[in-house]
N, C-alpha and C positions, 0 to 999 in steps of 0.2 A: 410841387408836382411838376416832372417834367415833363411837356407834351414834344411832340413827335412832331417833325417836319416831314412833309412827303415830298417826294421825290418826282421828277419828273417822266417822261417814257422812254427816254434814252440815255437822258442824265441825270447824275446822281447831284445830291446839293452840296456846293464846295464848301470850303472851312469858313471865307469871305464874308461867302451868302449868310449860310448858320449863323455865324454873330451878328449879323446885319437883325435877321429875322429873330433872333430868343434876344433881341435888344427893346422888341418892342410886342407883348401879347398881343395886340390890335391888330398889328401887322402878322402875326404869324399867322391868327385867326382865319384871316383872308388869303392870306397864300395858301394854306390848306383849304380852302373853299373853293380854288382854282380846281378844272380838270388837269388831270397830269399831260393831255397836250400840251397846255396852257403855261402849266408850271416850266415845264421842258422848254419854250420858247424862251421864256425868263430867263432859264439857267441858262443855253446858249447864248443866248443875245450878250449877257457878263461876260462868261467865259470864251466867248470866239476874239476876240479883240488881244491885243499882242502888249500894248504897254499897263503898265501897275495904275496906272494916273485911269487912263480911259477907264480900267474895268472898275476902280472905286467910282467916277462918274458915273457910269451904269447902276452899279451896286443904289446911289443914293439915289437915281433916277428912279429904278426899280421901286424903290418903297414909297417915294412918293407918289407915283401913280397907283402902283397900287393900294396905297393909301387913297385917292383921289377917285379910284372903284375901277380904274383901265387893267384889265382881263390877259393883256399880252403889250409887247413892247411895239409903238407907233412907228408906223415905215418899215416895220423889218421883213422881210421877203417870205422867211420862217426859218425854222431849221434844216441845213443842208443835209444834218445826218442822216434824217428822216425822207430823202429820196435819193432814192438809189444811184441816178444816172450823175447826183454831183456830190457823191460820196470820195469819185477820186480826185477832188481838189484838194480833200482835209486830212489830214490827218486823225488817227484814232483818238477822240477823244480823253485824255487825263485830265483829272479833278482833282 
């Protein structure tokens, strides 16, 4: 049976992430039990960083806290996408 990853509120889940998450039922469980704010902070917090190295660091961070029950990623300010006035540092999201 395949279950379904949900999605964040402004981002969708990357290819990374996916295999990261149907790697382990436990851990999908929980990321689906995230609010899709929640989820959304996840998925930025990977995907905003610029080299291959950082974002699998993130990636294996990500699942172990939330494995460990942490709800959103520690220290991160939140998502830019998500307010308006620092929408034009970033660039349009791709996933």
């Amino acid at each position: 049976m395949k279950k379904e990853i949900l999605p964040g509120v402004l981002h969708e889940v990357s290819k990374d992430i996916e295999e990261a998450l149907k790697a382990d039922t436990d851990i999908l469980d929980k990321w689906n039990k995230l609010t899709p704010i929640q989820r959304n902070e996840w998925i930025c917090w990977v995907t905003i960083v610029k080299k291959s190295e950082t974002r699998a660091e993130h990636i294996q961070r990500m699942i172990q806290e939330i494995n460990e029950g942490k709800r959103q990623p520690c220290c991160w300010p939140g998502c830019p996408h998500r307010r308006p006035s620092a929408q034009k540092w970033f660039k349009k999201v791709e996933i």
